[in-house]
mmCIF file of the N, C-alpha and C atoms, coordinates in Angstrom:
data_MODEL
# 
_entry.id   MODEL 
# 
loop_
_atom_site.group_PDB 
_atom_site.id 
_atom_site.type_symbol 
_atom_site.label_atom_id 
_atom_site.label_alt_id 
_atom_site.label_comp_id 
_atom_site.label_asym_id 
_atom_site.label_entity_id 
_atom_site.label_seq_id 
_atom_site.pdbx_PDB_ins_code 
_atom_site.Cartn_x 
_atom_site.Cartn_y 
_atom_site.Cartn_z 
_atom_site.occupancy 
_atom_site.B_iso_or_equiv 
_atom_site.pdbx_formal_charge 
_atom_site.auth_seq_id 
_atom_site.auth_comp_id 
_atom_site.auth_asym_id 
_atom_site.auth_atom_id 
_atom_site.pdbx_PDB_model_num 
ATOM 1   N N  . UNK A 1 1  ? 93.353  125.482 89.050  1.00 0.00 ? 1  UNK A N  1 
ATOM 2   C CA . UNK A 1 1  ? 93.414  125.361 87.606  1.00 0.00 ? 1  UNK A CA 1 
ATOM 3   C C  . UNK A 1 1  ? 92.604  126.468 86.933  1.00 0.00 ? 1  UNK A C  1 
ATOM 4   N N  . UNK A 1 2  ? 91.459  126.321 87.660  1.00 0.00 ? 2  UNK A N  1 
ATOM 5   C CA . UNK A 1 2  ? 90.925  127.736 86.939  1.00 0.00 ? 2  UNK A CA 1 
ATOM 6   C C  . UNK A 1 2  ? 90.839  129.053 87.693  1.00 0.00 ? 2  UNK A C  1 
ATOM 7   N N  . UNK A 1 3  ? 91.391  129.412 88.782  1.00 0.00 ? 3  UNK A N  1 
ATOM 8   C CA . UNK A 1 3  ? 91.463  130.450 89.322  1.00 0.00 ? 3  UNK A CA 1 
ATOM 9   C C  . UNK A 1 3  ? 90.597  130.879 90.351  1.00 0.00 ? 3  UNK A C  1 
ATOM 10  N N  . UNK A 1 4  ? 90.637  131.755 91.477  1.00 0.00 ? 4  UNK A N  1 
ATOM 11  C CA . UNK A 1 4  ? 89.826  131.710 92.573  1.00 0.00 ? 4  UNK A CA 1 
ATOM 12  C C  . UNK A 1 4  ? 88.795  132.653 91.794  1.00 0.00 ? 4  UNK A C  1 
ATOM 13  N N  . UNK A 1 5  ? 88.744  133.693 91.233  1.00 0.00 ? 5  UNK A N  1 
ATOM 14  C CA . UNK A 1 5  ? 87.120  134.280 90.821  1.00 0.00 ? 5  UNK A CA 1 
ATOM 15  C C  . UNK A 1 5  ? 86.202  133.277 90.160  1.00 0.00 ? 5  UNK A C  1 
ATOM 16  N N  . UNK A 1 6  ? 86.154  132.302 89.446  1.00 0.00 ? 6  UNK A N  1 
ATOM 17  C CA . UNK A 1 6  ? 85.906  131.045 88.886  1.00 0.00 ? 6  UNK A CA 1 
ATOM 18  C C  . UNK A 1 6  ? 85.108  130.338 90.194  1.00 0.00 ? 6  UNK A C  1 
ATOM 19  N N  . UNK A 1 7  ? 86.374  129.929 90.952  1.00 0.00 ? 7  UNK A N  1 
ATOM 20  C CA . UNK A 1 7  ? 85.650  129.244 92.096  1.00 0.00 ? 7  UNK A CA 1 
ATOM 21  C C  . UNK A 1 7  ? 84.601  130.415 93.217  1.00 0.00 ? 7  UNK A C  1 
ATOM 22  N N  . UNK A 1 8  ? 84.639  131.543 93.535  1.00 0.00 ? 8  UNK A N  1 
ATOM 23  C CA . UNK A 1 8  ? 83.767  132.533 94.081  1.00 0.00 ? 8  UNK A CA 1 
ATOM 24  C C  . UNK A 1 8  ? 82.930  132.320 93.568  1.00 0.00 ? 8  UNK A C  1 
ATOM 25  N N  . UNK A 1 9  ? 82.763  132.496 92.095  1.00 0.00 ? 9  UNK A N  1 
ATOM 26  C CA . UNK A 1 9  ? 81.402  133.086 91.126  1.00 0.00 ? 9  UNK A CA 1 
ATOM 27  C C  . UNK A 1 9  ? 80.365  131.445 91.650  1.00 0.00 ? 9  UNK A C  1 
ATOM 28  N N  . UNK A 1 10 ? 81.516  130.090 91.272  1.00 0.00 ? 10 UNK A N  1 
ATOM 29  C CA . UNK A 1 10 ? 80.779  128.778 91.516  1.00 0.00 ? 10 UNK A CA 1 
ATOM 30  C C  . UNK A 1 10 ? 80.006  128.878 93.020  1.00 0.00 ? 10 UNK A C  1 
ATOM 31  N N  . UNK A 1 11 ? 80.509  129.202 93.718  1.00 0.00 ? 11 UNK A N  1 
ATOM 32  C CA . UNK A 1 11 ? 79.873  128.876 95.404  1.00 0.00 ? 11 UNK A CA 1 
ATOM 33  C C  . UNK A 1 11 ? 79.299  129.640 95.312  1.00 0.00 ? 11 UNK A C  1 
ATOM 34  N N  . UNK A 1 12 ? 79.236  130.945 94.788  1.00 0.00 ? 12 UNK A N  1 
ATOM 35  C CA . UNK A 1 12 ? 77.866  132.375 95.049  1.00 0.00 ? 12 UNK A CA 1 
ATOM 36  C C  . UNK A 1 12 ? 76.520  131.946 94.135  1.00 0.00 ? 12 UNK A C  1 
ATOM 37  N N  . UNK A 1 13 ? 76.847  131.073 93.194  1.00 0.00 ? 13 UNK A N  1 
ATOM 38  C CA . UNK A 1 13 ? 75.682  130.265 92.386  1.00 0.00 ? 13 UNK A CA 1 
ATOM 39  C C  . UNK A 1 13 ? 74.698  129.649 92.992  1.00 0.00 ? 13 UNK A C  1 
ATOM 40  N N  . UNK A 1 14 ? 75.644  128.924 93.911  1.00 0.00 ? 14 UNK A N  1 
ATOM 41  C CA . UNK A 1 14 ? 74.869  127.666 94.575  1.00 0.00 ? 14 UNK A CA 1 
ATOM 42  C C  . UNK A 1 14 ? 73.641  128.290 95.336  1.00 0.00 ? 14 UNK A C  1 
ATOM 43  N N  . UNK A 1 15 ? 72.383  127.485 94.777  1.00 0.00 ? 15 UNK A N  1 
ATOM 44  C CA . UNK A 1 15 ? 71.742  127.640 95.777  1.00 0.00 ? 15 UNK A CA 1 
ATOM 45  C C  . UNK A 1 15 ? 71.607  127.638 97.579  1.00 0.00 ? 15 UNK A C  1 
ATOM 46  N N  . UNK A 1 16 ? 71.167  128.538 98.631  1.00 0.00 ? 16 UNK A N  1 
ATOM 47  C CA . UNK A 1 16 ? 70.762  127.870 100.013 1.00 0.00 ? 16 UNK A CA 1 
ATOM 48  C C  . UNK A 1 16 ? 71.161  126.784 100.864 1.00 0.00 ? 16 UNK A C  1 
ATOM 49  N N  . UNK A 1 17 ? 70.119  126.112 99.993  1.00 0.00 ? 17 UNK A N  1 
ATOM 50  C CA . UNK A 1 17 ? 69.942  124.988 100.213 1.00 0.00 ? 17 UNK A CA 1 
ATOM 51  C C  . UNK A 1 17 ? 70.999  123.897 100.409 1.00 0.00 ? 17 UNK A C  1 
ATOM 52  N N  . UNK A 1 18 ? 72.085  124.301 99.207  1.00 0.00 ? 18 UNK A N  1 
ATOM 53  C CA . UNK A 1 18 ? 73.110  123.272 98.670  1.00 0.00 ? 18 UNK A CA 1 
ATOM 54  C C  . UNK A 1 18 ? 74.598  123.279 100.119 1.00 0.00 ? 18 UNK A C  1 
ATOM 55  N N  . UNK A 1 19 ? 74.195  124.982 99.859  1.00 0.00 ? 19 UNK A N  1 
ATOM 56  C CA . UNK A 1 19 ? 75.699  125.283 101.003 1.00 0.00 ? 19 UNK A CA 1 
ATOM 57  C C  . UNK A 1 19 ? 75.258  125.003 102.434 1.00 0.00 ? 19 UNK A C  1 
ATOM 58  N N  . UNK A 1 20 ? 73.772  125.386 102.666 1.00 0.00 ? 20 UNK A N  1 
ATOM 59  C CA . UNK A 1 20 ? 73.546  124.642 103.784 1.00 0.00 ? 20 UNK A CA 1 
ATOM 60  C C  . UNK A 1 20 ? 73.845  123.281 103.993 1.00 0.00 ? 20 UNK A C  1 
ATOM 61  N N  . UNK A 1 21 ? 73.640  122.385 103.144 1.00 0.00 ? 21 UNK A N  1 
ATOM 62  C CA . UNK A 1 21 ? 73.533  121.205 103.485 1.00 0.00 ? 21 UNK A CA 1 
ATOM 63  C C  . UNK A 1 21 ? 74.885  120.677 103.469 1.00 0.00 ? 21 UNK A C  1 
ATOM 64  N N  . UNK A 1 22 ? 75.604  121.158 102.804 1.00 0.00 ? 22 UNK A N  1 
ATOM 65  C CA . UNK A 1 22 ? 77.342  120.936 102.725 1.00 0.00 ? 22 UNK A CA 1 
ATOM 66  C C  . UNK A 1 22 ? 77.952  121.313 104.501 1.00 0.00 ? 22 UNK A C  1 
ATOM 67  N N  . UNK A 1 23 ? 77.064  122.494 104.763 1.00 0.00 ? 23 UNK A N  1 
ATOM 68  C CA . UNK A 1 23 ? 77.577  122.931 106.398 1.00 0.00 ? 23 UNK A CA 1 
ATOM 69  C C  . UNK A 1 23 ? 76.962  122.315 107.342 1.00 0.00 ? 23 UNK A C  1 
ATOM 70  N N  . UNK A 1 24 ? 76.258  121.180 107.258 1.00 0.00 ? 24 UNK A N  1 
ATOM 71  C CA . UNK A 1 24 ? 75.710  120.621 107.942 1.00 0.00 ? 24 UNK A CA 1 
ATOM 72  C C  . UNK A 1 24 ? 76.494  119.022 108.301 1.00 0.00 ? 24 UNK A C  1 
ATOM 73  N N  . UNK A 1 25 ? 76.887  119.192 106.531 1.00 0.00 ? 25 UNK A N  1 
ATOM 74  C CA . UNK A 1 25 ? 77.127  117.245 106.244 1.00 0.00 ? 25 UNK A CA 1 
ATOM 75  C C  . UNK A 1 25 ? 78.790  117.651 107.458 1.00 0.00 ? 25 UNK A C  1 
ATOM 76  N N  . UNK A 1 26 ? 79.621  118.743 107.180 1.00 0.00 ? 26 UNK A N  1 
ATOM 77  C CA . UNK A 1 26 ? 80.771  119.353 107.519 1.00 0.00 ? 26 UNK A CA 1 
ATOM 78  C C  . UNK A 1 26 ? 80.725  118.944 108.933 1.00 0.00 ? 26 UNK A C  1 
ATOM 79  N N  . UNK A 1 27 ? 79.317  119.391 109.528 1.00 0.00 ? 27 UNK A N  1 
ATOM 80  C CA . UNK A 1 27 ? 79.275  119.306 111.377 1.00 0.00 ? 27 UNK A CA 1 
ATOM 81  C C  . UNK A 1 27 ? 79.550  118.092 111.297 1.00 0.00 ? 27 UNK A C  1 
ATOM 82  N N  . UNK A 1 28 ? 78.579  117.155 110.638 1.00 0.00 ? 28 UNK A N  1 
ATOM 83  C CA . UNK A 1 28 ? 78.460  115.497 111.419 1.00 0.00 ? 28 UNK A CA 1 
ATOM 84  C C  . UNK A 1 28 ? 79.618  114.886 111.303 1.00 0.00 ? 28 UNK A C  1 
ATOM 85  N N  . UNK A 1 29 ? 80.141  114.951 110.345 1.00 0.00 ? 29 UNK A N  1 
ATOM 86  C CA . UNK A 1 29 ? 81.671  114.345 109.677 1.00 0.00 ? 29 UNK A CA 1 
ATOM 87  C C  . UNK A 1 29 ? 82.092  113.961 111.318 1.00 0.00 ? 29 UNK A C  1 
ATOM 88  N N  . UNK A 1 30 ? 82.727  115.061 112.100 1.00 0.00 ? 30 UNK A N  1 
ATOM 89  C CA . UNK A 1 30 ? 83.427  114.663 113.230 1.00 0.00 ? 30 UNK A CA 1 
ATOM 90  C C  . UNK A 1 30 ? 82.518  113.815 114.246 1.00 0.00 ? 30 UNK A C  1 
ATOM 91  N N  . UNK A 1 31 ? 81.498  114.125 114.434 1.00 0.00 ? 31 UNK A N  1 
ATOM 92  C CA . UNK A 1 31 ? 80.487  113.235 115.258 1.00 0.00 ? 31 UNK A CA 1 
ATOM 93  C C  . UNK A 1 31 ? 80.889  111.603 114.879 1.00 0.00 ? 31 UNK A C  1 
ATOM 94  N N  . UNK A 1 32 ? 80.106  111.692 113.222 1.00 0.00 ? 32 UNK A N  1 
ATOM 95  C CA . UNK A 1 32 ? 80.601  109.865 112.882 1.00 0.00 ? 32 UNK A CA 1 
ATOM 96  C C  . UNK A 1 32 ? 81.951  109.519 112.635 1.00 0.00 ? 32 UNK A C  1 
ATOM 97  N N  . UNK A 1 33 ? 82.824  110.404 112.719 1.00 0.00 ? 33 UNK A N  1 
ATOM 98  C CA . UNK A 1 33 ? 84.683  109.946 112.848 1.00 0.00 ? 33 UNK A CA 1 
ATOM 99  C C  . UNK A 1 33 ? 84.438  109.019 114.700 1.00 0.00 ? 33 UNK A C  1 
ATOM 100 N N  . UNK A 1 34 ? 84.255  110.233 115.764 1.00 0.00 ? 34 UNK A N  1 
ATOM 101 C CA . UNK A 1 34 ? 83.964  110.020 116.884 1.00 0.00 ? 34 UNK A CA 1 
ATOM 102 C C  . UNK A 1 34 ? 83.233  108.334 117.070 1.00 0.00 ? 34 UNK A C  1 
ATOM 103 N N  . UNK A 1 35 ? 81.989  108.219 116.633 1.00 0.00 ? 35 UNK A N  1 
ATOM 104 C CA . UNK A 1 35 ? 81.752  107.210 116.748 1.00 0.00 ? 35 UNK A CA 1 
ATOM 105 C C  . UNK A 1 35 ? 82.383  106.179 115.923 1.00 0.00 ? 35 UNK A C  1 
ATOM 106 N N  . UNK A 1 36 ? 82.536  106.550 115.404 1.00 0.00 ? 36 UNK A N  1 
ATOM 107 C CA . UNK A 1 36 ? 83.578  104.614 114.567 1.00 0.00 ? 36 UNK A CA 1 
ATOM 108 C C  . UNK A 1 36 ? 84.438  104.503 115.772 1.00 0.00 ? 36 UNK A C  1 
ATOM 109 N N  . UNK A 1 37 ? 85.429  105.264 115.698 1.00 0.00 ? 37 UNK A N  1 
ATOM 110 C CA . UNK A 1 37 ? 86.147  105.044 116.773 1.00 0.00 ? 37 UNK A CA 1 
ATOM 111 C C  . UNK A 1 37 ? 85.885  104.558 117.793 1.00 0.00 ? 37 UNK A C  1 
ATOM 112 N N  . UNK A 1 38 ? 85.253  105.057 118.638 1.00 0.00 ? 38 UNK A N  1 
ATOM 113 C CA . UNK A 1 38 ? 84.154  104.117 119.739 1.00 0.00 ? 38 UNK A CA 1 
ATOM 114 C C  . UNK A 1 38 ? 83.779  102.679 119.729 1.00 0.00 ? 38 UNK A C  1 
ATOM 115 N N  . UNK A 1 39 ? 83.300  102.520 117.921 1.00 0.00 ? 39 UNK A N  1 
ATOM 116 C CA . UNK A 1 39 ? 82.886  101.209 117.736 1.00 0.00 ? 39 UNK A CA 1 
ATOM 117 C C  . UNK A 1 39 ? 83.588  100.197 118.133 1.00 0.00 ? 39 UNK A C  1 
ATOM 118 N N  . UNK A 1 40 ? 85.130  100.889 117.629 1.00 0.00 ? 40 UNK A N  1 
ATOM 119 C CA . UNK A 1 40 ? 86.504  100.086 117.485 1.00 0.00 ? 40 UNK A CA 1 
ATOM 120 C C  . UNK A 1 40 ? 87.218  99.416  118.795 1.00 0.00 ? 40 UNK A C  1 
ATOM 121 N N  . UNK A 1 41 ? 86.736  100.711 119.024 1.00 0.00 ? 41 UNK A N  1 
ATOM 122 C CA . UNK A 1 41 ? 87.798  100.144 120.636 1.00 0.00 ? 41 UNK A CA 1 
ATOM 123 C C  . UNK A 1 41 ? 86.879  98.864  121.187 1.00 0.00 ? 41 UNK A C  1 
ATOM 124 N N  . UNK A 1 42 ? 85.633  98.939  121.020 1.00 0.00 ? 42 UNK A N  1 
ATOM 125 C CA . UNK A 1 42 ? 84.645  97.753  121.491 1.00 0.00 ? 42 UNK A CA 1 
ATOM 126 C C  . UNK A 1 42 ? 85.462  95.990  121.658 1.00 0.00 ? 42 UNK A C  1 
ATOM 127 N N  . UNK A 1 43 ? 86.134  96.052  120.143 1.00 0.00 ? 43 UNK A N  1 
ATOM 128 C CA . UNK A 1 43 ? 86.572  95.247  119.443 1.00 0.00 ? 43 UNK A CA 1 
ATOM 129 C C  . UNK A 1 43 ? 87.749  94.698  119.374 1.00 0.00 ? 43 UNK A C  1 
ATOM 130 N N  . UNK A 1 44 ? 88.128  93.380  119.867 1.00 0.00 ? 44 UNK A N  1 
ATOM 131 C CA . UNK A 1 44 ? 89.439  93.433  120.486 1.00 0.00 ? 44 UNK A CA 1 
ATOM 132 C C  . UNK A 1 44 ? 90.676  93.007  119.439 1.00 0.00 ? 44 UNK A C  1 
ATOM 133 N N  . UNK A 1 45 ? 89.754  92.590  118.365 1.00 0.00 ? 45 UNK A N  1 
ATOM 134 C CA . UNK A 1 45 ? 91.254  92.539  117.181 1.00 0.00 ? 45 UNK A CA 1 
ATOM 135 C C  . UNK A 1 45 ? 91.094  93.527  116.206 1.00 0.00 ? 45 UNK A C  1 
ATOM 136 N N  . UNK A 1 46 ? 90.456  94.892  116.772 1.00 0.00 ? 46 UNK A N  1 
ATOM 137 C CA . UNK A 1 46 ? 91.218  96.117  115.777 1.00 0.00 ? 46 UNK A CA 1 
ATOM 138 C C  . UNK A 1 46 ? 91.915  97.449  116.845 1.00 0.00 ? 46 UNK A C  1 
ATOM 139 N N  . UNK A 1 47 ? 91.757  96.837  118.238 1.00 0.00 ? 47 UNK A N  1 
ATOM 140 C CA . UNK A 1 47 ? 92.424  97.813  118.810 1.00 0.00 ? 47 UNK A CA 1 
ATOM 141 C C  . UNK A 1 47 ? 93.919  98.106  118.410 1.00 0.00 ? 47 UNK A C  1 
ATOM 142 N N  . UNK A 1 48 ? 94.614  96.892  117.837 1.00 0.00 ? 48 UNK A N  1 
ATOM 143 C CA . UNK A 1 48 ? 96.458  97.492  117.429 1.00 0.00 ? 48 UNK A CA 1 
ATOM 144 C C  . UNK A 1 48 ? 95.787  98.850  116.466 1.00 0.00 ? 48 UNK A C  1 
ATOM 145 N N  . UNK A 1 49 ? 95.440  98.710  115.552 1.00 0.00 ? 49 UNK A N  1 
ATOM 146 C CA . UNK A 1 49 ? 94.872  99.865  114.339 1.00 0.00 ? 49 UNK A CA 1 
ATOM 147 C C  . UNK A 1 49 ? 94.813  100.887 115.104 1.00 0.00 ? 49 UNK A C  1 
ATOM 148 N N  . UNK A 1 50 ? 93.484  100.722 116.441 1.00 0.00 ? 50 UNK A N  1 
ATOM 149 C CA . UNK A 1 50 ? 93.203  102.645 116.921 1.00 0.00 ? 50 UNK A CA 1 
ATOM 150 C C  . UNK A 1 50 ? 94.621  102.897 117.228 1.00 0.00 ? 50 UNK A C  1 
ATOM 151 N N  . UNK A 1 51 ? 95.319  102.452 118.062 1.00 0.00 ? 51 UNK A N  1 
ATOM 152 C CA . UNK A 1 51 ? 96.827  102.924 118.509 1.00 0.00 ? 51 UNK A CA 1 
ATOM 153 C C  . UNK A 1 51 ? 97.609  103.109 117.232 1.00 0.00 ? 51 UNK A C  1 
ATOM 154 N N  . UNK A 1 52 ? 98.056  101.901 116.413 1.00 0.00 ? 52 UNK A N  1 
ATOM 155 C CA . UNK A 1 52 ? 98.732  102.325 115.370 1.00 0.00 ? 52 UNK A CA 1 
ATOM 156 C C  . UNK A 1 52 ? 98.264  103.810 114.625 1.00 0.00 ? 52 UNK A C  1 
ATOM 157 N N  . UNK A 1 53 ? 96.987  104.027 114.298 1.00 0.00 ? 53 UNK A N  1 
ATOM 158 C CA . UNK A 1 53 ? 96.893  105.126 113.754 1.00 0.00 ? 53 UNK A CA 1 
ATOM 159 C C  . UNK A 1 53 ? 96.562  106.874 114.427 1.00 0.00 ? 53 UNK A C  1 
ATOM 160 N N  . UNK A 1 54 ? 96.746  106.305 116.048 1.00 0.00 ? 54 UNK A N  1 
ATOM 161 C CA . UNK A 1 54 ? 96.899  107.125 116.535 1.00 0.00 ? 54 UNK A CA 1 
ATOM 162 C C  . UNK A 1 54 ? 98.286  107.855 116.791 1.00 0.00 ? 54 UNK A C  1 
ATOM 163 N N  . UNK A 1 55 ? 99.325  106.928 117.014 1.00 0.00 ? 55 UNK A N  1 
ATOM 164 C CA . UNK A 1 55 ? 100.696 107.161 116.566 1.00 0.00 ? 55 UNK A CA 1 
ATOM 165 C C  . UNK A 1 55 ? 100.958 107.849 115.587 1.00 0.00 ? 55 UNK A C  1 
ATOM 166 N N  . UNK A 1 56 ? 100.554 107.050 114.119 1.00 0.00 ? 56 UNK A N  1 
ATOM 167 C CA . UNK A 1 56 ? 100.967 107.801 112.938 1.00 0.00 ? 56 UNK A CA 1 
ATOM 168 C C  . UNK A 1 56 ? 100.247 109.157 112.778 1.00 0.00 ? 56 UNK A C  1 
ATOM 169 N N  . UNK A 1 57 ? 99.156  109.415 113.459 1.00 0.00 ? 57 UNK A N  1 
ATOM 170 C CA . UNK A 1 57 ? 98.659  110.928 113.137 1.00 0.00 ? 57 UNK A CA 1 
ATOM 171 C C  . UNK A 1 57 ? 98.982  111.618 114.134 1.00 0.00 ? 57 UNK A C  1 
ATOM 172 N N  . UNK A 1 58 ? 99.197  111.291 115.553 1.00 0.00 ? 58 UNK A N  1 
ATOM 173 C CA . UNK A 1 58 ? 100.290 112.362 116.707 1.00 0.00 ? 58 UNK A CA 1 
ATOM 174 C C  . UNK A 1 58 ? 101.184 112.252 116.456 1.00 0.00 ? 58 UNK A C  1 
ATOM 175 N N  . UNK A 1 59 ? 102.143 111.421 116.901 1.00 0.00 ? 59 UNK A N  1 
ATOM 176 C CA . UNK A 1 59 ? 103.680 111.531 117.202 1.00 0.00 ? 59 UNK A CA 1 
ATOM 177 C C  . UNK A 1 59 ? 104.547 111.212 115.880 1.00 0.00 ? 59 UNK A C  1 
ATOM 178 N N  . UNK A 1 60 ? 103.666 110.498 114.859 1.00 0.00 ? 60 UNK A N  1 
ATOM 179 C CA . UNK A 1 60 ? 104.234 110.911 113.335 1.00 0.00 ? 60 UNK A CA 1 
ATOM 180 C C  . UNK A 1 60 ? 104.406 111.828 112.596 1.00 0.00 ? 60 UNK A C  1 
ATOM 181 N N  . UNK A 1 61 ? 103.077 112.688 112.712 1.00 0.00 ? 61 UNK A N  1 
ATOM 182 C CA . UNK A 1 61 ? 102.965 113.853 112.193 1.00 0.00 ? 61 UNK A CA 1 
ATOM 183 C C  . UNK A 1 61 ? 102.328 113.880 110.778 1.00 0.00 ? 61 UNK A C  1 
ATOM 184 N N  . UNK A 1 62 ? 101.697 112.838 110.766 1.00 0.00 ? 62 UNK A N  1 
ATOM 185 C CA . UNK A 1 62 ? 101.187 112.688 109.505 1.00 0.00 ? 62 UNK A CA 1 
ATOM 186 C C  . UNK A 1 62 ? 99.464  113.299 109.306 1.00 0.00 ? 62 UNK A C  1 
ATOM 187 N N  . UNK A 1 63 ? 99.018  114.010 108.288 1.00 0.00 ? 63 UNK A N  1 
ATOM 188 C CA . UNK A 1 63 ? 97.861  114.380 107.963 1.00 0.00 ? 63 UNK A CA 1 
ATOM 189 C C  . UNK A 1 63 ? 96.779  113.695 108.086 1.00 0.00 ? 63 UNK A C  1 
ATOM 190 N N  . UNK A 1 64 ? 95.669  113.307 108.237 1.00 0.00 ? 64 UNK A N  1 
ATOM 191 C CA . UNK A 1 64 ? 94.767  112.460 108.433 1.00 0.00 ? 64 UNK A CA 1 
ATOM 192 C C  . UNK A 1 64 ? 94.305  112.223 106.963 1.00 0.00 ? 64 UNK A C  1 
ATOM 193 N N  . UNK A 1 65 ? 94.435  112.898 106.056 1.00 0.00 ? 65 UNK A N  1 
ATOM 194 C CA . UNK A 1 65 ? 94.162  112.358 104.917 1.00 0.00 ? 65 UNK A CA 1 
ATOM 195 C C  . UNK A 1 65 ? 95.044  110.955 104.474 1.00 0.00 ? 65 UNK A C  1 
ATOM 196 N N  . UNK A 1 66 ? 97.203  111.776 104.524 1.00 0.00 ? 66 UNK A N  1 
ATOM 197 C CA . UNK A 1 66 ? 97.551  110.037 104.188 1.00 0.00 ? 66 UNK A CA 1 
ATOM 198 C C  . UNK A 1 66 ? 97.351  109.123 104.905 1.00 0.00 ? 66 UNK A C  1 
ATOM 199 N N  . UNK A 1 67 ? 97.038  109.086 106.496 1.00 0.00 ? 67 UNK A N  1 
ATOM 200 C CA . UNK A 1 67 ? 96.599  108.121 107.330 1.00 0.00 ? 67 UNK A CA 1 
ATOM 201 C C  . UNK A 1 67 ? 95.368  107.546 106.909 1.00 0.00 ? 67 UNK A C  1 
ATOM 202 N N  . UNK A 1 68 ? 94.744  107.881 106.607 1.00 0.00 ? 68 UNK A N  1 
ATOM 203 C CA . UNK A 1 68 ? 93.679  107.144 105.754 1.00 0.00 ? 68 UNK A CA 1 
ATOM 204 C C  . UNK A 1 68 ? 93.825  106.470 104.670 1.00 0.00 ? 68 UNK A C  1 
ATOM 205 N N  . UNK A 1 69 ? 94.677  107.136 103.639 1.00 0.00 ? 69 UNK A N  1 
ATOM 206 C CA . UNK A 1 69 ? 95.197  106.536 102.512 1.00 0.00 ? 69 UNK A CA 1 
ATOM 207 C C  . UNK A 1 69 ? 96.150  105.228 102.645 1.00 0.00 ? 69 UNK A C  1 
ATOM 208 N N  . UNK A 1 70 ? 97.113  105.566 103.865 1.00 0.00 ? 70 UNK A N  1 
ATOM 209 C CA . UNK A 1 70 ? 97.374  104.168 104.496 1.00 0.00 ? 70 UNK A CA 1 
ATOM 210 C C  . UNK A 1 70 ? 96.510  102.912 105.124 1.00 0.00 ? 70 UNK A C  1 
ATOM 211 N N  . UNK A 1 71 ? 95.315  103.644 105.846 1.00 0.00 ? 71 UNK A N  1 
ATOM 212 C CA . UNK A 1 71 ? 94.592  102.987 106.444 1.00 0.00 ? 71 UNK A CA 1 
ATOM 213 C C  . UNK A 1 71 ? 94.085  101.354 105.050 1.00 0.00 ? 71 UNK A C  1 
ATOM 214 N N  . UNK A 1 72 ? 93.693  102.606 104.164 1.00 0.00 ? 72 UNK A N  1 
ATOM 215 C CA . UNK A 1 72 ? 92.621  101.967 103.336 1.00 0.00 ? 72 UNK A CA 1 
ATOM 216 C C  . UNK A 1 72 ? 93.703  100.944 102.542 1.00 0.00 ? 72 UNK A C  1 
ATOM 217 N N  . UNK A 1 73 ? 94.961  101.293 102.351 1.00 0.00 ? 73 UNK A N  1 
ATOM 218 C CA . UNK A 1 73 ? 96.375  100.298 101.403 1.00 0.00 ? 73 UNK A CA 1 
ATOM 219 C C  . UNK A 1 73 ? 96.288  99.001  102.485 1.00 0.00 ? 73 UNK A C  1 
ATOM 220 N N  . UNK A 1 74 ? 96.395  99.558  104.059 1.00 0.00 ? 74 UNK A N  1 
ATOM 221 C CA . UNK A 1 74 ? 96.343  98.057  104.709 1.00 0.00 ? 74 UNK A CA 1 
ATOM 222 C C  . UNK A 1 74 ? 94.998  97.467  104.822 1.00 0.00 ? 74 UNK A C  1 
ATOM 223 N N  . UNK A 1 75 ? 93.726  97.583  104.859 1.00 0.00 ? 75 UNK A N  1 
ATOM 224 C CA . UNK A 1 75 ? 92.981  97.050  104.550 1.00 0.00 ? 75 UNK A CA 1 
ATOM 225 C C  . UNK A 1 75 ? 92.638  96.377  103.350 1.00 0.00 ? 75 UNK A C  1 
ATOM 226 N N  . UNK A 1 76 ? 92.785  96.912  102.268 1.00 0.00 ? 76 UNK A N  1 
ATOM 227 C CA . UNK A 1 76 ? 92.816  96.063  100.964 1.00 0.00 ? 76 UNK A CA 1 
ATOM 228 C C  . UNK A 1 76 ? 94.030  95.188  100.990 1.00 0.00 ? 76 UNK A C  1 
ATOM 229 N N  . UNK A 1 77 ? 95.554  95.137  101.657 1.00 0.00 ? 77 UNK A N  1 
ATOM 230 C CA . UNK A 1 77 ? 95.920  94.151  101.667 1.00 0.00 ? 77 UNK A CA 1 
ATOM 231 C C  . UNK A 1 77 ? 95.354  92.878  102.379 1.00 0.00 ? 77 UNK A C  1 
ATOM 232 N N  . UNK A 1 78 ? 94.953  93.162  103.414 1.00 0.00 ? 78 UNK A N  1 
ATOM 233 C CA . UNK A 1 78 ? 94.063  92.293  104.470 1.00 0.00 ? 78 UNK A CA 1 
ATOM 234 C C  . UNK A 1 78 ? 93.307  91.715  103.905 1.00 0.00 ? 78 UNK A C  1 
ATOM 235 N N  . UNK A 1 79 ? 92.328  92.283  103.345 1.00 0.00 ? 79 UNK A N  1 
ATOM 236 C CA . UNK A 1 79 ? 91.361  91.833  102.446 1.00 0.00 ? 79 UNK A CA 1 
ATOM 237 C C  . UNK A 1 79 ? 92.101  91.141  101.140 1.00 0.00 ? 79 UNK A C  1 
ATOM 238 N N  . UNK A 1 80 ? 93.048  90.904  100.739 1.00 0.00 ? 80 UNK A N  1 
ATOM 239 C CA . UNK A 1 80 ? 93.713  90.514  99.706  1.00 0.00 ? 80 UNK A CA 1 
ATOM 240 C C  . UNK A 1 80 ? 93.510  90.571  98.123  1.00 0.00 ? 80 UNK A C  1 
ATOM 241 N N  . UNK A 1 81 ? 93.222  91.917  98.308  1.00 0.00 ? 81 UNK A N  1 
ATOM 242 C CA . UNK A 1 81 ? 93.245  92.428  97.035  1.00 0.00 ? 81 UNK A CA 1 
ATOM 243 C C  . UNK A 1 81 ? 94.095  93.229  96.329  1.00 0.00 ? 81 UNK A C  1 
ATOM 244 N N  . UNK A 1 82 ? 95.567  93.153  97.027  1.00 0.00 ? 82 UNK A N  1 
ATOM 245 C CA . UNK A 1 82 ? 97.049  93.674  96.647  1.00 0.00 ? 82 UNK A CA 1 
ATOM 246 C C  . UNK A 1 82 ? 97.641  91.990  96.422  1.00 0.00 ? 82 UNK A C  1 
# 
């Protein structure tokens, strides 16, 4: 919307500190994906989910973003708040 020199000038602003810590939060992300997962499999009535959503993000071909966005539509139905 506002153009990539806009967004350059914004990130060359940022302090150190800020982009460090953004490249840091970036590493762990996959670490704590890794462990939930782990948690899950522990657990014997959410193992259909790890498979189901392992399906839909291999052999579906779907992005891990809408798989999540699905994830989170069937959980709030579950939870019954649809």
């Amino acid at each position: 919307m506002v153009g990539q020199d806009v967004v350059v000038n914004v990130m060359n602003s940022l302090p150190q500190f800020v982009t460090h810590g953004l490249e840091v939060a970036g590493g762990v992300l996959p670490a704590l994906g890794f462990a939930l997962i782990m948690n899950m499999i522990g657990k014997n009535k959410l193992i259909p989910f790890v498979f189901l959503g392992y399906i839909v993000v291999s052999v579906g071909g779907v992005n891990s973003l809408t798989a999540g966005i699905i994830a989170v539509s069937i959980l709030l139905s579950f939870v019954g708040i649809f």
